[in-house]
C-alpha positions in Angstrom: -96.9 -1.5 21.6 -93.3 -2.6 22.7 -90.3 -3.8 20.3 -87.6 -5.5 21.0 -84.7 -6.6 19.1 -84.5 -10.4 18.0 -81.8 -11.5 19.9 -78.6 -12.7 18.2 -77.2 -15.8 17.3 -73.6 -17.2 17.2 -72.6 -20.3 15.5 -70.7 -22.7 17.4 -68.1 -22.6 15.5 -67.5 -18.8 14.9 -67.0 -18.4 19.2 -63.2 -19.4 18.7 -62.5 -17.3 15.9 -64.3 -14.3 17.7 -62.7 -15.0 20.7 -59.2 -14.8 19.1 -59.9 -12.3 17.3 -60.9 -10.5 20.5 -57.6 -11.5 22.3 -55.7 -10.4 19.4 -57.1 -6.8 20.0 -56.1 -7.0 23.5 -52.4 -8.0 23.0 -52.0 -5.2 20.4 -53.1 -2.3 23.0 -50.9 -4.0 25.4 -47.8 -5.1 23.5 -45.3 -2.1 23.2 -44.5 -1.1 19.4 -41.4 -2.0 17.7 -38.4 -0.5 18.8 -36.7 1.6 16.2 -33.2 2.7 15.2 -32.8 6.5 16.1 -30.2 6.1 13.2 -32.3 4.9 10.0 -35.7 4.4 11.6 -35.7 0.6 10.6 -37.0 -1.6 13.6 -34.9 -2.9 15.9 -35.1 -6.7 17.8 -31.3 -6.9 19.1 -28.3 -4.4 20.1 -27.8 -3.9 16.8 -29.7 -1.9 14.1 -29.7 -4.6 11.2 -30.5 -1.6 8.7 -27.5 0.7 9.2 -25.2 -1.4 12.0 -25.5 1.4 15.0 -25.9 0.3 18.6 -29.2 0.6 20.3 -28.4 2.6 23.3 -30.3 5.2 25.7 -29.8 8.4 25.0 -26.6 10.2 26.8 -27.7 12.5 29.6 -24.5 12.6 31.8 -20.9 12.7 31.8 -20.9 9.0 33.8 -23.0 7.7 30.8 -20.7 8.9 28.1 -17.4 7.8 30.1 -18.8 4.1 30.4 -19.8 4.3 26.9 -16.3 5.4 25.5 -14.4 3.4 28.1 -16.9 0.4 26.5 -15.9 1.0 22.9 -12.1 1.6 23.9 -11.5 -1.4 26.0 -14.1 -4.0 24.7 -12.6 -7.6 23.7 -14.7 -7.6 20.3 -13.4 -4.2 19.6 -12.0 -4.0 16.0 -9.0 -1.6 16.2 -7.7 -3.9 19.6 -8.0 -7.5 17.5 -6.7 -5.6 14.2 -3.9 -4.3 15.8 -2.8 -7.2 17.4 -2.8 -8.9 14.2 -0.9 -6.2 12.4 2.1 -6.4 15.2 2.4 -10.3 15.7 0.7 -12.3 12.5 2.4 -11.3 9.5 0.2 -11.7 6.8 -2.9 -12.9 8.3 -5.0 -9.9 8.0 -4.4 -10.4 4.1 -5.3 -14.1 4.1 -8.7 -13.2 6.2 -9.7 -10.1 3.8 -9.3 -12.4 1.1 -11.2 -15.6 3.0 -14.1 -13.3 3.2 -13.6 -12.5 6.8 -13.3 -8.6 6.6 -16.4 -7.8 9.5 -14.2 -8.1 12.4 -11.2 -6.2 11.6 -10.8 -2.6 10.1 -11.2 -2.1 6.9 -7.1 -2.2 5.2 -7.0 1.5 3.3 -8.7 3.3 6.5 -5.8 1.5 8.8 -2.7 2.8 6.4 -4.4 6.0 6.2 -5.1 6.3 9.7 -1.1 5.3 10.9 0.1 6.8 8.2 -1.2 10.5 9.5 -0.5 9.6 12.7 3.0 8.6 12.1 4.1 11.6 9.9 2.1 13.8 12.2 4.3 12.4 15.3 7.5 12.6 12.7 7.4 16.3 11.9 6.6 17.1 15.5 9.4 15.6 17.2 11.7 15.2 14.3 15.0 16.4 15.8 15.5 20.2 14.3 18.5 20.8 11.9 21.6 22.6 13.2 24.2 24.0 11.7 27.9 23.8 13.5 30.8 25.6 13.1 34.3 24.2 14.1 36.9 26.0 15.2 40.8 24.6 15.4 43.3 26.8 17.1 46.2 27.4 15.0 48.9 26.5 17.9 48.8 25.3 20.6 46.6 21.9 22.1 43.6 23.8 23.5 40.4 21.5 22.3 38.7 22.2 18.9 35.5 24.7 20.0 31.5 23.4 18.3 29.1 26.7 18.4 25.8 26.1 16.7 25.5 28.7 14.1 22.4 31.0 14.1 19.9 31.1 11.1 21.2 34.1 10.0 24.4 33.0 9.6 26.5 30.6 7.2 29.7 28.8 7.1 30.0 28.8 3.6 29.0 32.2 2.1 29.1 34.9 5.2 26.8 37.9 4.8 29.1 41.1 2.7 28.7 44.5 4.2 25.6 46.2 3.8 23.9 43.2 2.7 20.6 41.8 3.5 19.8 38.4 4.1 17.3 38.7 1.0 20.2 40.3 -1.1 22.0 37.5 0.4 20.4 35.1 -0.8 19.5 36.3 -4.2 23.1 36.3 -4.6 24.1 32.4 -3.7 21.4 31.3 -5.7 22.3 33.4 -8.4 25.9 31.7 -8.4 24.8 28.5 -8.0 21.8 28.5 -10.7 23.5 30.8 -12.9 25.8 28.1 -15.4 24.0 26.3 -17.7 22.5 23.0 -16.4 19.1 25.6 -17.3 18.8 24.6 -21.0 16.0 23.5 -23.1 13.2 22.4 -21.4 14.7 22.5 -17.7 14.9 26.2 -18.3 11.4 26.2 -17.6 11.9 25.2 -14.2 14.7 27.9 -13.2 12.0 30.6 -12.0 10.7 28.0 -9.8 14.1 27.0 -8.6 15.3 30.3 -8.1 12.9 31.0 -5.8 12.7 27.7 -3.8 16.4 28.5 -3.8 15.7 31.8 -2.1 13.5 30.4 0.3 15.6 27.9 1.3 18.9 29.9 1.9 16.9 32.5 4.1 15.7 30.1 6.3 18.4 27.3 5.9 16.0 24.7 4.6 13.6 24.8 7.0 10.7 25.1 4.9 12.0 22.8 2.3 11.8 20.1 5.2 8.9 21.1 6.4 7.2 20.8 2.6 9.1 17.3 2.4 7.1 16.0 5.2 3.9 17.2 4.0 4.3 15.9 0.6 6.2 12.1 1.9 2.7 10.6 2.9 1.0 11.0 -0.5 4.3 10.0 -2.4 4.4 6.7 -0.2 0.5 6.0 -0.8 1.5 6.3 -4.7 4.3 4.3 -4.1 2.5 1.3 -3.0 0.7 0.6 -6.9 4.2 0.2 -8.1 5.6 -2.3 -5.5 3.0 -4.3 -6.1 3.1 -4.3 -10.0 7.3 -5.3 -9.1 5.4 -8.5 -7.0 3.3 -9.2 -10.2 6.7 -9.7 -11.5 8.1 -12.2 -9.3 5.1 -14.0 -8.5 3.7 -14.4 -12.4 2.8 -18.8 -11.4 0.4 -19.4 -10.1 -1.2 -15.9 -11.3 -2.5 -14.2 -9.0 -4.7 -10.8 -9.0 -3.5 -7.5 -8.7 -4.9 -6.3 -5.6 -3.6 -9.6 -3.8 0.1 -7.8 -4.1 -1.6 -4.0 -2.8 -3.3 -5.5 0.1 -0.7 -7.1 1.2 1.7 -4.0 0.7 -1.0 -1.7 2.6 -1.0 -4.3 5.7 3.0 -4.5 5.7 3.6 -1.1 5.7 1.1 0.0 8.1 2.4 -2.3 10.4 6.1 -0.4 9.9 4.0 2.8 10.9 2.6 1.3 13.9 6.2 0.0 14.9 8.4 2.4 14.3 6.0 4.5 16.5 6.1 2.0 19.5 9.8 2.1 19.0 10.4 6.1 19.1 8.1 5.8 22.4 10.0 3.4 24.0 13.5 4.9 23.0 11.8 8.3 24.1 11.1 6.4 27.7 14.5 4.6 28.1 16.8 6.4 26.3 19.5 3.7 27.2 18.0 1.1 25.4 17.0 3.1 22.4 19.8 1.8 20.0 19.1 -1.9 20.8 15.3 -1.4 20.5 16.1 -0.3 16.8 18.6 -2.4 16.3 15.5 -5.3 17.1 12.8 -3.5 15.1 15.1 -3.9 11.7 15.7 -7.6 12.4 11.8 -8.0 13.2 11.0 -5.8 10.1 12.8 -8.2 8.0 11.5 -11.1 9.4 7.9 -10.0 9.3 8.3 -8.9 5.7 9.7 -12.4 5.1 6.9 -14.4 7.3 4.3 -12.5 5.7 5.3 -13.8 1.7 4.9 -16.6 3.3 2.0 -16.7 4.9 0.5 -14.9 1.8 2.0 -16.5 -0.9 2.9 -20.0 0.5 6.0 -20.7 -1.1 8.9 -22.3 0.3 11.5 -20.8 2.5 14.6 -20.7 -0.3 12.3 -19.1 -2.9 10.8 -16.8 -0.6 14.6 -15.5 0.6 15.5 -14.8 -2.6 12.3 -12.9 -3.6 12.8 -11.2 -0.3 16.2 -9.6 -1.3 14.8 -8.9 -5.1 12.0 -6.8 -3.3 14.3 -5.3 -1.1 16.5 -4.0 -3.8 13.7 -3.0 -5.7 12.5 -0.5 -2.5 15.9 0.6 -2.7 16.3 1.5 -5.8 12.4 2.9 -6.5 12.3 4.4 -2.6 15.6 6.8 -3.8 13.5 8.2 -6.7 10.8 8.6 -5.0 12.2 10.6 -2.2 14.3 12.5 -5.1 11.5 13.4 -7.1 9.4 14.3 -3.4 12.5 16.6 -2.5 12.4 18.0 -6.4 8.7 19.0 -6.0 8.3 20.0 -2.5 11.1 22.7 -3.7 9.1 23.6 -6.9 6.1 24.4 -4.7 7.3 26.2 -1.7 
């Protein structure tokens, strides 16, 4: 005796549903899955990772490869540092305006472009910064020979020769001892006379050369603390309409990375045609001035008259804090050599 299995029966209507479902499982072994950031992981449609922001590119297996990709990243028109820096040399002020529109995506972030000119401006300052000489004139007593210049060594002084049998440490012990030794030391600046008496020391065996040297390591942080208190003096003289705080910083950060960035192109110009150095500085102050005016205006919108005179109140104001500054700077880069 022989069985078979009924045979099965489909409704009309479920053959569609079957069939897609069917179709369905095809296209899913076919289709590829998702591609994914090698960053975050997060799935990828575009260029970009949406997740974390990095490109999607194959990985680097030759030195062609990673040439086109920097020369890509260096030289592409959407590039951020190119369209930044443009802005910074030749539109006072706009880089402000767009951070505070909203627009901050396609230009570098403001703090990380200071920080970054800044280091590389004092960087490039204390290693070509012209080195400090001492010279020593000498007049003949008769006669009309020429006066003679000889650059003194660093062992030597004009003012307070070696004795006999002296060292340079005993040497120096000694001026510093008769210059610190009468009584500005007194209350509580006598605190600070071991300190002084050794920067003192220091800075007579080596003529100064680590002083200056401590200067310029110390100048970048004292110019980054700096920029709070101009912009407090521009709460000042822009109190109507009121305006935030941080309006005043930005637009200090942005105005004096760009004197960074020109100063810079200027020392590399005047280093390629000597000749022309003293007019290309001479052209830098006037465009200083004029980019520190444009860019009130441009920030601030006032008129021209009102901006000129707030212009030379600011000015004055540099002055006057930028020489304290710089005192106090020299004070403590001698209190901790």
């Amino acid at each position: 005796m022989s069985s078979t299995a009924p045979p099965v029966s489909i409704a009309p209507d479920a053959l569609p549903v079957a069939a897609g479902v069917a179709a369905a499982g095809v296209a899913a072994a076919v289709t590829p899955p998702a591609l994914r950031c090698a960053n975050c992981g997060a799935p990828v449609a575009g260029r970009y990772c949406s997740a974390c922001g990095q490109r999607r590119e194959p990985p680097v297996h030759s030195l062609w490869h990673f040439a086109q990709l920097a020369t890509e990243d260096l030289t592409h028109a959407d590039s951020r540092l190119w369209r930044t820096l443009a802005a910074l040399l030749f539109k006072p002020g706009y880089l402000t305006r767009e951070f505070l529109a909203g627009r901050r995506a396609r230009y570098l972030p403001p703090v990380r472009l200071y920080l970054v000119l800044s280091v590389v401006f004092f960087v490039w300052a204390s290693a070509t910064h012209t080195k400090l000489q001492v010279l020593q004139v000498s007049v003949p007593e008769r006669g009309a020979p020429p006066a003679a210049i000889t650059p003194l060594e660093d062992e030597q002084s004009p003012f307070t020769p070696a004795r006999p049998g002296e060292s340079g440490e005993q040497r120096a012990v000694r001026i510093c001892h008769e210059r610190l030794s009468p009584g500005p030391w007194e209350g509580w600046a006598g605190r600070l006379e071991p300190a002084m008496r050794n920067a003192c020391v220091r800075m007579v065996e080596d003529n100064g050369r680590s002083l200056q040297e401590s200067f310029l390591h110390n100048l970048p942080r004292a110019m980054f603390l700096f920029l709070p208190l101009l912009a407090g003096a521009m709460m000042l003289m822009y109190w109507w309409p009121q305006r935030y705080y941080v309006e005043h910083l930005l637009l200090f950060v942005h105005n004096h990375a760009f004197v960074f960035l020109i100063v810079m192109l200027a020392w590399g110009v005047g280093a390629l045609l000597p000749v022309a150095a003293r007019w290309v500085d001479r052209a830098v102050f006037l465009y200083i001035l004029w980019y520190l005016y444009r860019s009130m205006r441009v920030a601030y919108g006032q008129g021209r008259g009102l901006t000129v005179v707030k212009l030379v109140l600011l000015c004055f104001f540099y002055l006057v804090c930028g020489s304290v500054m710089l005192a106090l700077t020299t004070l403590y880069s001698a209190l901790t050599l």
